[in-house]
Structures are given as C-alpha cells and as structure tokens.
C-alpha positions, 0 to 999 in steps of 0.5 A: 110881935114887938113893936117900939114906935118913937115920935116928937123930934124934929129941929129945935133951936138950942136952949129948946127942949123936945119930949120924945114918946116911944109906943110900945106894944106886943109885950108886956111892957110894965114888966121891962125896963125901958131905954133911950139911945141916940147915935151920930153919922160914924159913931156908935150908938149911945145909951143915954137913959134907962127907965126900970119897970117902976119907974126908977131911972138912969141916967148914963150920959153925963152930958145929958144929965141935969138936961134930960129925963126919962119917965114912963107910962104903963097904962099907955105903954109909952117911954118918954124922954124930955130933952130940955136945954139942948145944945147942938151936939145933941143932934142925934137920931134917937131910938128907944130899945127894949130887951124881951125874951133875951132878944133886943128890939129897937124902934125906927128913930127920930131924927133930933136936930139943935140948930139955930 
C-alpha cells in the first residue's frame, strides 16, 4: 500500500532553516508528482509546493517563495522540501500528499515550529 513517511521538523529559531524528507513507497513514485502541504490549528491546509515527475517544481505560496524549495530523488523515493529563512508564521504541521490511481494519499506530518 502506499505509504508517505515525513521527517526533519522539529523547533528552529527564525532565520533558521530545516530540510524536510518524505519517504515513499508502495508506488511507482518516479511517475508522480509530489506535493508539500502544511496547516495551522482552524485553518485549511495549504498547498505550499508541487514537484513534477521530473523534477520541474512549483511553488504556490507566495509567502514561501525565495524561502523555499522542493526537490526530489527517485533513486530514494524521497521529496524534500528545504525551508530557509523561516519566520514564525511558518509555524505549521507540514505534510507531503501524492495522488495515485485518482485517490490522495497524505503522510503523518511533522510538527514545524519557528520561535525564538
């Protein structure tokens, strides 16, 4: 089955930066594009970044933009999303999500928090 395993939060002061990981298995992952999504308490979840097959990417949140990057290896199955320059409002559990066969699959998330 499919499985999406996020790692590398944890607390960070801002202007730090954090690389979080996303293993993936029970898929063919090098076929899919990859996303990165993160949500607050009362708030919806946010697309924050999409990596193609290929690795052409996207960035949807403007307020991450400049900060923020998305890349992938298919030899690892793993998405990563490194995080430079984080503010507090970053604050966020952060998930990575994958659509397979038409059904979305999400990991666990990892809690991110920017506070000095």
């Amino acid at each position: 089955q499919v499985q999406l395993v996020e790692s590398g939060g944890g607390l960070v002061q801002p202007g730090g930066s954090l690389r979080l990981s996303c293993a993936a298995s029970g898929f063919p992952f090098s076929s899919y594009p990859m996303s990165w999504y993160r949500q607050t308490p009362g708030k919806e979840r946010e697309l924050v970044a999409t990596v193609t097959s290929v690795g052409g990417s996207i960035i949807s949140s403007d307020s991450v933009k400049g900060r923020f990057t998305i890349s992938r290896d298919n030899a690892r199955n793993t998405v990563y999303l490194q995080m430079n320059s984080l503010k507090p409002e970053d604050t966020a559990v952060y998930y990575c999500k994958t659509t397979y066969k038409m059904l979305p699959y999400w990991g666990q998330g990892t809690q991110v928090t920017v506070s000095s």
